[in-house]
N, C-alpha and C positions, 0 to 999 in steps of 0.2 A: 797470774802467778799461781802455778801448783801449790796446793798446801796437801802437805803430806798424813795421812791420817793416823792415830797411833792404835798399836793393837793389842785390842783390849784383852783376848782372847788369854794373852800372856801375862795380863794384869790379873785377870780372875786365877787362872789357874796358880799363879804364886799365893795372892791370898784365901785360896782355897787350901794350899798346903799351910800356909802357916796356921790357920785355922785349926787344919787336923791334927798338925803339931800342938796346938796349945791343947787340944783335948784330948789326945794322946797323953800328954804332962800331965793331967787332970785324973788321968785314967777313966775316960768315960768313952774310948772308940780302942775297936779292934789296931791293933798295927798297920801301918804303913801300905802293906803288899795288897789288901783286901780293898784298900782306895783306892790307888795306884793303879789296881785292872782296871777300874770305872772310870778312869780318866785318860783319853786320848793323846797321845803325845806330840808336844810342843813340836812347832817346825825351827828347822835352824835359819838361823835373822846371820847373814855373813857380815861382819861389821865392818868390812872394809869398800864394799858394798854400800853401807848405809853412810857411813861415815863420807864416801866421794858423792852421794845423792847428795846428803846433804850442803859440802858447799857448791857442789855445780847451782844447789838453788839461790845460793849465796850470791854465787856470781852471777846467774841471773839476774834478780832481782838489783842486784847492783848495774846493771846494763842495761836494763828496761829505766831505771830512774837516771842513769846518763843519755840515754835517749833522749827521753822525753823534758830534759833540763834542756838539752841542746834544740829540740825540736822549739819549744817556748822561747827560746832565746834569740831565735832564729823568727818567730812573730808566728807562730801556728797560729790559727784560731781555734781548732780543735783543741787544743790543750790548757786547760786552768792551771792556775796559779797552783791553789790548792790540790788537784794530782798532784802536781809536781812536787809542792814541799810532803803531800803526804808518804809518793814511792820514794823519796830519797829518806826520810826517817824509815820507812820501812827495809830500805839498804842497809840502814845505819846499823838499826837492831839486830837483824840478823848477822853483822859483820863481827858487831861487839859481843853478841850469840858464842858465835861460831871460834873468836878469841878465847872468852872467857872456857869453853870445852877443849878447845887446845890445852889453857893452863892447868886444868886440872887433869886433864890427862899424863900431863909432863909431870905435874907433882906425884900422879899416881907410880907414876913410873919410877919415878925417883925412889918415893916410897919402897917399893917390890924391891928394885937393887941394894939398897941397903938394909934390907932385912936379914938377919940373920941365919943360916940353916942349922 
């Protein structure tokens, strides 16, 4: 199973700004535009893109642990017990994963439409 890696690159550069933000506040760094040249700009992440990666892994994962459930069941000798209960919790989580970001998405959504302009 792909484990997908997270990128960090986006992680520094947000807490690099917030950083210059606070010292900005502080009044102990020039403005914004004098950082800004020195830093490289972010690539754009399409999130519809990441968002079908991620459950095709989903559904992977869930089909490698129906597999190999079936395959055991069937008398493999290749296959442990233990695989098997381990990829099927590993289906499990990432199903429940992949739920739980559904819901908060929908609540986000929810949120924006009833906001007021």
């Amino acid at each position: 199973m792909a484990v997908s890696m997270i990128d960090t690159s986006r992680i520094e550069a947000m807490v690099a700004q917030l950083k210059a933000a606070a010292a900005r506040a502080q009044g102990n760094v020039a403005p914004i535009e004098s950082i800004a040249g020195a830093e490289k700009p972010a690539t754009r992440v399409d999130f519809a893109a990441v968002l079908k990666n991620s459950l095709d892994e989903v559904n992977s994962s869930q089909e490698k642990a129906g597999k190999m459930s079936q395959s055991f069941s069937m008398g493999d000798d290749n296959i442990n017990l233990s695989d098997v209960m381990i990829a099927m919790q590993k289906a499990s989580i990432s199903f429940q994963t992949s739920v739980q970001v559904r819901n908060k998405l929908v609540s986000a959504y929810r949120d924006i439409m009833t906001m007021q302009v």
